[in-house]
PQR file of N, CA, C, O and H, with PARSE charges and radii, in Angstrom:
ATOM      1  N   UNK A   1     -22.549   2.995  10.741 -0.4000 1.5000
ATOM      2  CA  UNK A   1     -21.459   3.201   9.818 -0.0000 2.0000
ATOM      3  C   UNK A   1     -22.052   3.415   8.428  0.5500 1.7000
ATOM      4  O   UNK A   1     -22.777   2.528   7.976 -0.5500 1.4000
ATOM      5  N   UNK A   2     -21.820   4.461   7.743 -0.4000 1.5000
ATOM      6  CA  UNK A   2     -22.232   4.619   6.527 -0.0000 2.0000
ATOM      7  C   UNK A   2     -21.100   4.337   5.469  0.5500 1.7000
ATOM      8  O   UNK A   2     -19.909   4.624   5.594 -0.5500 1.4000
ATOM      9  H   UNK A   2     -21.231   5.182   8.110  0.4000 1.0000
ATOM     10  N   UNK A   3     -21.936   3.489   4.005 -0.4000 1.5000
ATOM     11  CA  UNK A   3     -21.170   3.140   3.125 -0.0000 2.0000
ATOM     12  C   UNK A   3     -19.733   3.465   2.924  0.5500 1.7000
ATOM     13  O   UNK A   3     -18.809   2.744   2.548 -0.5500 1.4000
ATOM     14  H   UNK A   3     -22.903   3.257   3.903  0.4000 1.0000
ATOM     15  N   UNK A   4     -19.763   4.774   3.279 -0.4000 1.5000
ATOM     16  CA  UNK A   4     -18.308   5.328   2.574 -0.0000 2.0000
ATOM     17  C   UNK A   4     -17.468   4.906   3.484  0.5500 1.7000
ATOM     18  O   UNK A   4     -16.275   4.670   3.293 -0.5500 1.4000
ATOM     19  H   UNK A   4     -20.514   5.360   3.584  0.4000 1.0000
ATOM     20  N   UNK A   5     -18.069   4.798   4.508 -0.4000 1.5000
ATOM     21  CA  UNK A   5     -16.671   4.838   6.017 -0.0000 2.0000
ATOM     22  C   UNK A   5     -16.360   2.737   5.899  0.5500 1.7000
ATOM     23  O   UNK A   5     -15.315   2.241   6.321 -0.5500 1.4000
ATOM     24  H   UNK A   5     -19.038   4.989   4.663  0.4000 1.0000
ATOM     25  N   UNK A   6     -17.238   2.079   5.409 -0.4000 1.5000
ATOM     26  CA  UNK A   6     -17.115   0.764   5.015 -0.0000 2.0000
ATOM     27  C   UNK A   6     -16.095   0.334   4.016  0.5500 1.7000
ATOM     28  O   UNK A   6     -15.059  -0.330   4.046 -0.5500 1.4000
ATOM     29  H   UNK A   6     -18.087   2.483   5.066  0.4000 1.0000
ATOM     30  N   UNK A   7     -16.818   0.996   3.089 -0.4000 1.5000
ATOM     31  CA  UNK A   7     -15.525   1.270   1.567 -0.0000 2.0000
ATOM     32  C   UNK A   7     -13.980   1.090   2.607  0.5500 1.7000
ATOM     33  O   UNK A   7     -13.240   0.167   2.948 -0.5500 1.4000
ATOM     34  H   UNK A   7     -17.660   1.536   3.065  0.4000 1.0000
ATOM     35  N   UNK A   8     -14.065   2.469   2.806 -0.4000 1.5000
ATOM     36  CA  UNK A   8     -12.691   2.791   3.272 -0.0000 2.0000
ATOM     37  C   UNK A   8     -11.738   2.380   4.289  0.5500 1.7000
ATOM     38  O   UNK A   8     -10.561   2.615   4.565 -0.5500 1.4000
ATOM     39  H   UNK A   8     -14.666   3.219   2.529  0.4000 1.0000
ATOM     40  N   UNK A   9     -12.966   1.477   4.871 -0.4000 1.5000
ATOM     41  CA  UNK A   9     -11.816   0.863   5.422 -0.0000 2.0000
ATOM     42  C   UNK A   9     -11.773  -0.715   4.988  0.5500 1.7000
ATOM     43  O   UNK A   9     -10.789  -1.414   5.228 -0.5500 1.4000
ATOM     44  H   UNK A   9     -13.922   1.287   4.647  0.4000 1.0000
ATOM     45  N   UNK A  10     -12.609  -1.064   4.513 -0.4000 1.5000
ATOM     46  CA  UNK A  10     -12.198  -2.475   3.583 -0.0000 2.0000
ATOM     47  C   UNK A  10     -10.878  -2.140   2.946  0.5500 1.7000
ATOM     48  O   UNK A  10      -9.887  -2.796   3.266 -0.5500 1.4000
ATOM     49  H   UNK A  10     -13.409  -0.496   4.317  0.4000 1.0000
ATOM     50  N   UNK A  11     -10.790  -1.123   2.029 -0.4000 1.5000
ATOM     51  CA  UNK A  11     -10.167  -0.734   1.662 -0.0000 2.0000
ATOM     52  C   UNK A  11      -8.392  -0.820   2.530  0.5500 1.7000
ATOM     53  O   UNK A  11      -7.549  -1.378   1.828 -0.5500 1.4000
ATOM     54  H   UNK A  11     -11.595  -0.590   1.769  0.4000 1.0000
ATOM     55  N   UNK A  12      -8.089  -0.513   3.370 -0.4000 1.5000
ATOM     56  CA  UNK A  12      -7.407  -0.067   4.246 -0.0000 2.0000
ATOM     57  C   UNK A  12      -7.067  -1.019   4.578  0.5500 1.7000
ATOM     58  O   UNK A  12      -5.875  -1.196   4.330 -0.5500 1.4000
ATOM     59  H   UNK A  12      -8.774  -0.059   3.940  0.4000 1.0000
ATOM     60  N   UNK A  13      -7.609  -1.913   5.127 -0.4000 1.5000
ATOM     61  CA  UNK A  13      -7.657  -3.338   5.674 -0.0000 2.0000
ATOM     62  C   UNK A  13      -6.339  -3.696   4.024  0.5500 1.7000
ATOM     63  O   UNK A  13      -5.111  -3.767   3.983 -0.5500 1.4000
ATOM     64  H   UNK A  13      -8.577  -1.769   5.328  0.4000 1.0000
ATOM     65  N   UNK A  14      -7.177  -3.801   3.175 -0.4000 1.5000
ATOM     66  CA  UNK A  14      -6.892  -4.461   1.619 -0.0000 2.0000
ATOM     67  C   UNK A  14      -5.635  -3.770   1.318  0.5500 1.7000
ATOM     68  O   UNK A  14      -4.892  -4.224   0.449 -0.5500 1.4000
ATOM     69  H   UNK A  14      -8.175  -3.743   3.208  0.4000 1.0000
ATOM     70  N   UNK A  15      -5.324  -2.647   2.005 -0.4000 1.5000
ATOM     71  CA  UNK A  15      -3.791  -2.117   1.238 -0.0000 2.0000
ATOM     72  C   UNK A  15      -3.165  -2.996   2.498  0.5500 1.7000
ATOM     73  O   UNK A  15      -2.592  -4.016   2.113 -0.5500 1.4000
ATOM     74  H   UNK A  15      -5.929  -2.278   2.711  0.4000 1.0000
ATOM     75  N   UNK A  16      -3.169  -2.773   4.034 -0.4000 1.5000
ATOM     76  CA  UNK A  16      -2.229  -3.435   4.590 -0.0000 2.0000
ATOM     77  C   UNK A  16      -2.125  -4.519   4.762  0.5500 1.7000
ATOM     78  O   UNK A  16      -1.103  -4.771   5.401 -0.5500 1.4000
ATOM     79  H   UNK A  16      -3.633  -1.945   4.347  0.4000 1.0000
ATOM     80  N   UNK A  17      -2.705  -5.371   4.501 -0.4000 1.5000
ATOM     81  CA  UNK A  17      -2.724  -6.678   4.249 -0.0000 2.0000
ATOM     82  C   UNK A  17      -1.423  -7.628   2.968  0.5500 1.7000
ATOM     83  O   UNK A  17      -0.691  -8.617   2.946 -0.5500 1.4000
ATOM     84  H   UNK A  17      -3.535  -5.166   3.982  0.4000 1.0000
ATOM     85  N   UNK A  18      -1.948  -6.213   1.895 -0.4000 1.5000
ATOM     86  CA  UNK A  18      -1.098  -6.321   0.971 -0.0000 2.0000
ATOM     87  C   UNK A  18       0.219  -6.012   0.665  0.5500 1.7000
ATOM     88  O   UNK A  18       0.881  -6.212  -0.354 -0.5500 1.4000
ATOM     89  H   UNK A  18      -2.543  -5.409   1.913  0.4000 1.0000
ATOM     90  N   UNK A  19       0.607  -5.240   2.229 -0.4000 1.5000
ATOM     91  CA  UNK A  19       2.295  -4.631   2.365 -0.0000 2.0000
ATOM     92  C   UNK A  19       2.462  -5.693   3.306  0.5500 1.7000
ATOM     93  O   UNK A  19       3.430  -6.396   3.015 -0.5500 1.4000
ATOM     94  H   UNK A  19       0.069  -5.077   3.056  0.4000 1.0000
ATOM     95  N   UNK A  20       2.046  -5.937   4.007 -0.4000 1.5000
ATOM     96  CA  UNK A  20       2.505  -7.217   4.976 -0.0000 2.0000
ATOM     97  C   UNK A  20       2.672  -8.365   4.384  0.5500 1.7000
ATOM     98  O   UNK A  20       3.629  -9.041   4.763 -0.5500 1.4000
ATOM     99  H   UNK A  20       1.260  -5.366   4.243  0.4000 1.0000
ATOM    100  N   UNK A  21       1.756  -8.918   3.254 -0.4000 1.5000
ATOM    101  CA  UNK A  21       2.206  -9.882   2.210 -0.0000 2.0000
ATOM    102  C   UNK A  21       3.733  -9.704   1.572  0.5500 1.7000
ATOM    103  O   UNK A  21       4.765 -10.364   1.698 -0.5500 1.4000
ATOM    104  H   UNK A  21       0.979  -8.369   2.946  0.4000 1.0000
ATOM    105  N   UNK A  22       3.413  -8.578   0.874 -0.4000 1.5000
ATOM    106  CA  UNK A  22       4.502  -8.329   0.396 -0.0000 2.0000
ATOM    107  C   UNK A  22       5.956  -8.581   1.147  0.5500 1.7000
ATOM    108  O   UNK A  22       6.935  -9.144   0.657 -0.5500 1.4000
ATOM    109  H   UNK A  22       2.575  -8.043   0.771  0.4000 1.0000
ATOM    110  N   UNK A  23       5.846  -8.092   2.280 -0.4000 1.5000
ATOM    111  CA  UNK A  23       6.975  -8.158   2.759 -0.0000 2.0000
ATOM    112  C   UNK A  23       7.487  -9.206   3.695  0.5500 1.7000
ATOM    113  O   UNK A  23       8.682  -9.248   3.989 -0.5500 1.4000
ATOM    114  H   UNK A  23       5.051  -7.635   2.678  0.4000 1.0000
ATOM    115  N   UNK A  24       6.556 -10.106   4.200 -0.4000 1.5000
ATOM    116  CA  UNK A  24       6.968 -11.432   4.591 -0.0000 2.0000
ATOM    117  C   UNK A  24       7.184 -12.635   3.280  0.5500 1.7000
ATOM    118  O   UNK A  24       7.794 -13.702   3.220 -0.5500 1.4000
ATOM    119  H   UNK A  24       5.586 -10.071   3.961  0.4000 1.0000
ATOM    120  N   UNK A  25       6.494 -11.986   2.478 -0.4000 1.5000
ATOM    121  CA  UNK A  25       6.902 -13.181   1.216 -0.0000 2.0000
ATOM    122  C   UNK A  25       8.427 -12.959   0.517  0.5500 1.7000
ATOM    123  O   UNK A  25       9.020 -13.746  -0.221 -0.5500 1.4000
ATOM    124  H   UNK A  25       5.999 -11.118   2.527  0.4000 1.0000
ATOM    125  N   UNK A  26       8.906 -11.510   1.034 -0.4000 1.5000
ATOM    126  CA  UNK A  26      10.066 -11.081   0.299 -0.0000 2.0000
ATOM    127  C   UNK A  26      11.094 -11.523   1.799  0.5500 1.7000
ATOM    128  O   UNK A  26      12.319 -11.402   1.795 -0.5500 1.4000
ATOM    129  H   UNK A  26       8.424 -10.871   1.634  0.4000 1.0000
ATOM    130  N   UNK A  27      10.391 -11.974   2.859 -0.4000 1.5000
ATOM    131  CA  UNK A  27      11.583 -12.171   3.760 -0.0000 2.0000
ATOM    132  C   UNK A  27      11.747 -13.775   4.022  0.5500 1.7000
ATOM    133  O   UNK A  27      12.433 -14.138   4.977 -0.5500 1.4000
ATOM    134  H   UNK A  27       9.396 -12.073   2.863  0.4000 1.0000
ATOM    135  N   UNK A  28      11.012 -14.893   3.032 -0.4000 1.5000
ATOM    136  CA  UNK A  28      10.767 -16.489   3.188 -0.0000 2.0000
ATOM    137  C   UNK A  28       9.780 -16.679   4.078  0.5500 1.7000
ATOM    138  O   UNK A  28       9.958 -17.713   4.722 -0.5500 1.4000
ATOM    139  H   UNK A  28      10.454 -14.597   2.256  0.4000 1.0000
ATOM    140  N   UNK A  29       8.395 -15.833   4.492 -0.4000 1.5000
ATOM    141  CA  UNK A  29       8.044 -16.396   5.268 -0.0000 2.0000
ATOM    142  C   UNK A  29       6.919 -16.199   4.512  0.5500 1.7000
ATOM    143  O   UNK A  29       6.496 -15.044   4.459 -0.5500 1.4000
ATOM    144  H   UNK A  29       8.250 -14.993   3.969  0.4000 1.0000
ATOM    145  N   UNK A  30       5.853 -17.764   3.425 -0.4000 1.5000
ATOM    146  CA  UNK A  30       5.358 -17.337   2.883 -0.0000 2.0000
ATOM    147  C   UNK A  30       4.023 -17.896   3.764  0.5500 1.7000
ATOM    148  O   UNK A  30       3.007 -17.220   3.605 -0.5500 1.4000
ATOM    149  H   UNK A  30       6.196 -18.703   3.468  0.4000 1.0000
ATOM    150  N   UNK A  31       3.940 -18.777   4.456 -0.4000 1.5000
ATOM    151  CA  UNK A  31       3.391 -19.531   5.751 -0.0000 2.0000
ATOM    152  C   UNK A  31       2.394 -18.345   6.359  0.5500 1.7000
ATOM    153  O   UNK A  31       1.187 -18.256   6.130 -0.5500 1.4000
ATOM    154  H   UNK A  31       4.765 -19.327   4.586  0.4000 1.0000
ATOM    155  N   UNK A  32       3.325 -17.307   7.330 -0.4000 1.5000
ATOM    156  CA  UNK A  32       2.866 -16.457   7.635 -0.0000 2.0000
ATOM    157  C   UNK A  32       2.404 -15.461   6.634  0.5500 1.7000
ATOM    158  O   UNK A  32       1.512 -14.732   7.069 -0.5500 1.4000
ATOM    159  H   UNK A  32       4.305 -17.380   7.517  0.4000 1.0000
ATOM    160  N   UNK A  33       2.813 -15.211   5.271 -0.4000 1.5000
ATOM    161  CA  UNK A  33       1.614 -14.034   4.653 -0.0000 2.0000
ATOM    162  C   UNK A  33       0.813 -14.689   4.218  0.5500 1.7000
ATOM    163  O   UNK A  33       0.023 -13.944   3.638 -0.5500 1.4000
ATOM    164  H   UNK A  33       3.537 -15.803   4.918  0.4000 1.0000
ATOM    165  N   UNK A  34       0.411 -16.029   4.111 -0.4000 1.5000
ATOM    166  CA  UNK A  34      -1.064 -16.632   3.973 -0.0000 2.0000
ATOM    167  C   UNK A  34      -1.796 -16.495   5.030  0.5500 1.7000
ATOM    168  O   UNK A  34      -2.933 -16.028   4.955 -0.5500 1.4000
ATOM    169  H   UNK A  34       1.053 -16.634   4.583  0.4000 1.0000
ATOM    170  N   UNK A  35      -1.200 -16.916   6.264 -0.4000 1.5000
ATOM    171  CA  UNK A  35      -2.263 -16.589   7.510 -0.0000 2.0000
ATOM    172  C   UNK A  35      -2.350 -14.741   7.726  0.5500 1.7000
ATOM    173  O   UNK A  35      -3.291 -14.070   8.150 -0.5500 1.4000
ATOM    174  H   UNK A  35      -0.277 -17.295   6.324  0.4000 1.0000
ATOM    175  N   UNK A  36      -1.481 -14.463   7.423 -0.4000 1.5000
ATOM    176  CA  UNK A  36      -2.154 -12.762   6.828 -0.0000 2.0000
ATOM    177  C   UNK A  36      -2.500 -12.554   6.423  0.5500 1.7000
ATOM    178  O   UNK A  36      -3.028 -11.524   6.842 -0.5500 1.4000
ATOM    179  H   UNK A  36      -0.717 -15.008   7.078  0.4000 1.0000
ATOM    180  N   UNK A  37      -2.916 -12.882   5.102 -0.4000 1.5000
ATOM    181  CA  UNK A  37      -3.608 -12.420   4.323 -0.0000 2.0000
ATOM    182  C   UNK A  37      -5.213 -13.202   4.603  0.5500 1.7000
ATOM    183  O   UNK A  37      -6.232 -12.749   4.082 -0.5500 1.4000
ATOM    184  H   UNK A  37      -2.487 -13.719   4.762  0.4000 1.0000
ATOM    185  N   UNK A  38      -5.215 -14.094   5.260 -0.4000 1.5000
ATOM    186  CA  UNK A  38      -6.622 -14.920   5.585 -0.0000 2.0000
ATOM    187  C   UNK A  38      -6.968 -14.501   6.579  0.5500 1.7000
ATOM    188  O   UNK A  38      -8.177 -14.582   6.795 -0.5500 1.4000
ATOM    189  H   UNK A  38      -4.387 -14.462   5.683  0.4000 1.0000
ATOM    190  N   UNK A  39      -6.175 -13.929   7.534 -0.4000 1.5000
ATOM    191  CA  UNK A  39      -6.715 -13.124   9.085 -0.0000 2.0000
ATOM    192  C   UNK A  39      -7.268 -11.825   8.404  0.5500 1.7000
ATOM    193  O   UNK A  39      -8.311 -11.410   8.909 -0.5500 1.4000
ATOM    194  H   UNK A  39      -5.192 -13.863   7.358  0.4000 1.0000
ATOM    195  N   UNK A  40      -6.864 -11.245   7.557 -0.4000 1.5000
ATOM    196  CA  UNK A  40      -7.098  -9.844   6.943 -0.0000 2.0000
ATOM    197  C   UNK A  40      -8.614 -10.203   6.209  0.5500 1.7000
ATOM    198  O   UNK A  40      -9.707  -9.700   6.468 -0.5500 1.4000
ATOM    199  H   UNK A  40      -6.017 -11.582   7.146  0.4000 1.0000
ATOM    200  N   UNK A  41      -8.308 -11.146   5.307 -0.4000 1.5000
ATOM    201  CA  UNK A  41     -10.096 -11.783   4.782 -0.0000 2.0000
ATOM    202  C   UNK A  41     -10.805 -12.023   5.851  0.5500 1.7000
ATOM    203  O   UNK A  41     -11.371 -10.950   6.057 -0.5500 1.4000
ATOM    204  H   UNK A  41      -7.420 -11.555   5.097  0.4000 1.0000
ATOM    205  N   UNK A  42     -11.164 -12.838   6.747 -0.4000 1.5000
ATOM    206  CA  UNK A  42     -11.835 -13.246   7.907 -0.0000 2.0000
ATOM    207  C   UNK A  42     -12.281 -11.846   8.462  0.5500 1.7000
ATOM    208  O   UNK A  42     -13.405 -11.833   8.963 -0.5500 1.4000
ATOM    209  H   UNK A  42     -10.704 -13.710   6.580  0.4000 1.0000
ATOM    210  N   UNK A  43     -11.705 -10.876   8.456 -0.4000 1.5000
ATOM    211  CA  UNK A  43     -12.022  -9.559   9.330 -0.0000 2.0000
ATOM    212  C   UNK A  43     -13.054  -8.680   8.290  0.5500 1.7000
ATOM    213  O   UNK A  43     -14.104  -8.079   8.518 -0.5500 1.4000
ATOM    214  H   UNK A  43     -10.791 -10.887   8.050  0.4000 1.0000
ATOM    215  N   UNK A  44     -12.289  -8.879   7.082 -0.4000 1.5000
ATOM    216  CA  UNK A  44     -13.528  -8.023   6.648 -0.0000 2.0000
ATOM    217  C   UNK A  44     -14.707  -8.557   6.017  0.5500 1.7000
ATOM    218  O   UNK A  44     -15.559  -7.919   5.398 -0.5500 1.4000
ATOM    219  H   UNK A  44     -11.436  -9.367   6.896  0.4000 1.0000
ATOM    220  N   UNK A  45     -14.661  -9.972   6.271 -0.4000 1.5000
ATOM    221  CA  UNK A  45     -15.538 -10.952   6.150 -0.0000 2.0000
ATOM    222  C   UNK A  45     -16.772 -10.509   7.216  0.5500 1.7000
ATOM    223  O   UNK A  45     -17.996 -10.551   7.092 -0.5500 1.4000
ATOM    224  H   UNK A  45     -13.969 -10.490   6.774  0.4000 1.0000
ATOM    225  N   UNK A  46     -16.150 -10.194   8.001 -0.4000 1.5000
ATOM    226  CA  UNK A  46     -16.937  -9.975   9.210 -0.0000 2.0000
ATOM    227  C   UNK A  46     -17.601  -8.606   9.788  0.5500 1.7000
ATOM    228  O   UNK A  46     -18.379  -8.335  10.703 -0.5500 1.4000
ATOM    229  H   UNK A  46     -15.156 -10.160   8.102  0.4000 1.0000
ATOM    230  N   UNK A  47     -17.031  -8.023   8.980 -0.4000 1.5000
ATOM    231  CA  UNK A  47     -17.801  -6.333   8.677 -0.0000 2.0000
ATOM    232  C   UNK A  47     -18.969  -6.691   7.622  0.5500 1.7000
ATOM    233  O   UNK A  47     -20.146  -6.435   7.876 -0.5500 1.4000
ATOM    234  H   UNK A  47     -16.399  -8.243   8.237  0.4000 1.0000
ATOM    235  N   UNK A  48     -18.549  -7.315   6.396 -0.4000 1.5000
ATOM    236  CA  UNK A  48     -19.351  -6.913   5.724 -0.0000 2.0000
ATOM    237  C   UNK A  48     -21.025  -7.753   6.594  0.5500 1.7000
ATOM    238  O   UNK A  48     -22.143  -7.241   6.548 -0.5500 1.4000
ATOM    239  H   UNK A  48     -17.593  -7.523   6.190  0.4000 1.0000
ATOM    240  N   UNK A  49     -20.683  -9.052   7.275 -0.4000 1.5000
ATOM    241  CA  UNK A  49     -21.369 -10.062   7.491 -0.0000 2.0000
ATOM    242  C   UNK A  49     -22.212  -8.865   8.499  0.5500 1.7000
ATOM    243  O   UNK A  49     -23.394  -8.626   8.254 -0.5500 1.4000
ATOM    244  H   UNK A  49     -19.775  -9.469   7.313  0.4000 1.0000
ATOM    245  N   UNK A  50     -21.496  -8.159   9.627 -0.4000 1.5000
ATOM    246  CA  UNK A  50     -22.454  -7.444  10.126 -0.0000 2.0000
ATOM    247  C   UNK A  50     -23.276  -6.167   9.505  0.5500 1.7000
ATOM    248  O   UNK A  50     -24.132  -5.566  10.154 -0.5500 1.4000
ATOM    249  H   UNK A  50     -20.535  -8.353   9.825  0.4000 1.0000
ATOM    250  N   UNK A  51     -22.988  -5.908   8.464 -0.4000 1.5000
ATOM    251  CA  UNK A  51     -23.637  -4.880   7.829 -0.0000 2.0000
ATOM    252  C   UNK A  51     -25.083  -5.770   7.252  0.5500 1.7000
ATOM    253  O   UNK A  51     -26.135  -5.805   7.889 -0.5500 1.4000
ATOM    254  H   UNK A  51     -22.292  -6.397   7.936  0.4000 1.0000
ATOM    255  N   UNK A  52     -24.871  -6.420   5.989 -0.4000 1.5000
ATOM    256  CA  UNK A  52     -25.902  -8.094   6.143 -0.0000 2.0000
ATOM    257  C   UNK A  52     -27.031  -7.644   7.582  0.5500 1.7000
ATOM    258  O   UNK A  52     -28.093  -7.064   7.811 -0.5500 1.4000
ATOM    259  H   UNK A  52     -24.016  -6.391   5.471  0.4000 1.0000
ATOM    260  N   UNK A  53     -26.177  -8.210   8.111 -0.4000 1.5000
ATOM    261  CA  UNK A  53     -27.085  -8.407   9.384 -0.0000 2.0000
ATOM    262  C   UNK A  53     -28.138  -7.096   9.838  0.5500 1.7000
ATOM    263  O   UNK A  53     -29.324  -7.229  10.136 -0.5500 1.4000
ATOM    264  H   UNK A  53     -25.314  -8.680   7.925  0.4000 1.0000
ATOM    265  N   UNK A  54     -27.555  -6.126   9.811 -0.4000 1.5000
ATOM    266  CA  UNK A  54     -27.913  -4.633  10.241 -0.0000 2.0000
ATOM    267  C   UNK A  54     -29.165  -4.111   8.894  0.5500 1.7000
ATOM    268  O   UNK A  54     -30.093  -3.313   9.028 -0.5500 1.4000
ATOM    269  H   UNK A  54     -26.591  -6.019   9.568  0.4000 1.0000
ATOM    270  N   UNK A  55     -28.840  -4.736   7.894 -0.4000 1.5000
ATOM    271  CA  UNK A  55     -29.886  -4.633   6.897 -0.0000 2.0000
ATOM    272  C   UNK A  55     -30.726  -5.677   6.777  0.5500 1.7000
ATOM    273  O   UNK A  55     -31.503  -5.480   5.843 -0.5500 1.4000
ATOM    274  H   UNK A  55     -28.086  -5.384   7.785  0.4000 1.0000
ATOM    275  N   UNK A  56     -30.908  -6.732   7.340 -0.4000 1.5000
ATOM    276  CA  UNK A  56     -31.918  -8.048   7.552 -0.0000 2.0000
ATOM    277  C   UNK A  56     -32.832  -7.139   8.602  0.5500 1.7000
ATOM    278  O   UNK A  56     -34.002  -6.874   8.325 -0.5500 1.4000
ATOM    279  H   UNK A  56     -30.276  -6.891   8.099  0.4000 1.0000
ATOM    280  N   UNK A  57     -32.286  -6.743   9.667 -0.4000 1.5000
ATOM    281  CA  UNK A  57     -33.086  -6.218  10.618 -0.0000 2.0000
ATOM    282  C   UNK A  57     -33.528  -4.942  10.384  0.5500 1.7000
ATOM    283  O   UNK A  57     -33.918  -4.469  11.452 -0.5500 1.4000
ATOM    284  H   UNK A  57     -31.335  -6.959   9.892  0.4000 1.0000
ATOM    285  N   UNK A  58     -33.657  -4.099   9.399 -0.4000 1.5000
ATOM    286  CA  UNK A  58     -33.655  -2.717   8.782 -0.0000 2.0000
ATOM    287  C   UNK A  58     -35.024  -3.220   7.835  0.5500 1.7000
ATOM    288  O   UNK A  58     -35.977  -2.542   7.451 -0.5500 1.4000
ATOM    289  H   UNK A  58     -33.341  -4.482   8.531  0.4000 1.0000
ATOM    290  N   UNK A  59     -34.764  -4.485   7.649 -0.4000 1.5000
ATOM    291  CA  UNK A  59     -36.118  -4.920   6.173 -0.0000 2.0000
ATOM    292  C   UNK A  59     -36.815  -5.159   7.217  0.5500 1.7000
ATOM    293  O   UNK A  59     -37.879  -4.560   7.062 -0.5500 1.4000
ATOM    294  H   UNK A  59     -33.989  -5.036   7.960  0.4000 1.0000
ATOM    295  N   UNK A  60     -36.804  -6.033   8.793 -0.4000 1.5000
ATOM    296  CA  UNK A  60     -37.713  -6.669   9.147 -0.0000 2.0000
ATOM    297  C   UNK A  60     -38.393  -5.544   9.792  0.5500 1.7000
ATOM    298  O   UNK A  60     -39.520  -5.219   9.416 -0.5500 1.4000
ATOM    299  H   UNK A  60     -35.940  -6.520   8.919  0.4000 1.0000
ATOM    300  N   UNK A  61     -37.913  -5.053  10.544 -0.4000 1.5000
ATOM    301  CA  UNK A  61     -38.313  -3.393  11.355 -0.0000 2.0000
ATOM    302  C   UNK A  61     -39.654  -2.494  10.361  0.5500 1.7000
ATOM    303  O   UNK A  61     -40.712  -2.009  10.763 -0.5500 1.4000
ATOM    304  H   UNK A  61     -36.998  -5.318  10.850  0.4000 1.0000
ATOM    305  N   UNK A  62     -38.990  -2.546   8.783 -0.4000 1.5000
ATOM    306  CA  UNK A  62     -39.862  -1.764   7.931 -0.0000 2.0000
ATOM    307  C   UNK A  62     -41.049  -2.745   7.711  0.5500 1.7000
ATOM    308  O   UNK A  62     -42.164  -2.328   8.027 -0.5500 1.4000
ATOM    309  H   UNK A  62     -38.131  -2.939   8.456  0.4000 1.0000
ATOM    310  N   UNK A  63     -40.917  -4.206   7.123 -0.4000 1.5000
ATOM    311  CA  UNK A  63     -42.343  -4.599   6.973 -0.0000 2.0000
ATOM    312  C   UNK A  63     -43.274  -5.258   7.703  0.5500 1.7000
ATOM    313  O   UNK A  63     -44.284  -5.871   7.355 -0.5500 1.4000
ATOM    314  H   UNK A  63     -40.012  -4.545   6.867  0.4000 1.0000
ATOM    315  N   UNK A  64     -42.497  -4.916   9.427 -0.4000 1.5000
ATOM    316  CA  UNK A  64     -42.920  -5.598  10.871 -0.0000 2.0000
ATOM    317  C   UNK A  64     -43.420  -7.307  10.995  0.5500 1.7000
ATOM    318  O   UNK A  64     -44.434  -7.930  11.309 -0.5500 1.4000
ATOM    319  H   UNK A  64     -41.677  -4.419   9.710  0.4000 1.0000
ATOM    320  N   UNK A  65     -42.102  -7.580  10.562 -0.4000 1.5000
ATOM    321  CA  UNK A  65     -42.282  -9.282  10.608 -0.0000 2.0000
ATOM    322  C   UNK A  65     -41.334  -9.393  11.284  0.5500 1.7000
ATOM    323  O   UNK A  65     -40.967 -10.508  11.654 -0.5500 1.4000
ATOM    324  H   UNK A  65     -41.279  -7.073  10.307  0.4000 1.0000
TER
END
């Protein structure tokens, strides 16, 4: 996955996250747009964590340790 396609969908993730907030907080359910909005963090928590990862092993590969 290259940068841009990361961006964009963090991104993406970050707008719908933010209409689903929106609109369970506008219907009393503010319970559920916290666990939306923290299921939505956790996920791209977890992209970025594997990218991390994909570049730990990108350094070790180059200085063969």
């Amino acid at each position: 996955m290259t940068g841009v396609d990361l961006i964009f969908k963090v991104a993406a993730i970050g707008i719908l996250v933010a209409v689903l907030n929106m609109l369970l907080c506008r219907a009393g359910r503010d319970d559920q747009a916290m666990m939306t909005t923290i299921a939505g963090l956790i996920v791209v928590l977890l992209m970025v964590i594997q990218e991390i990862s994909n570049l730990f092993t990108t350094i070790k590969d180059i200085f063969g340790l």
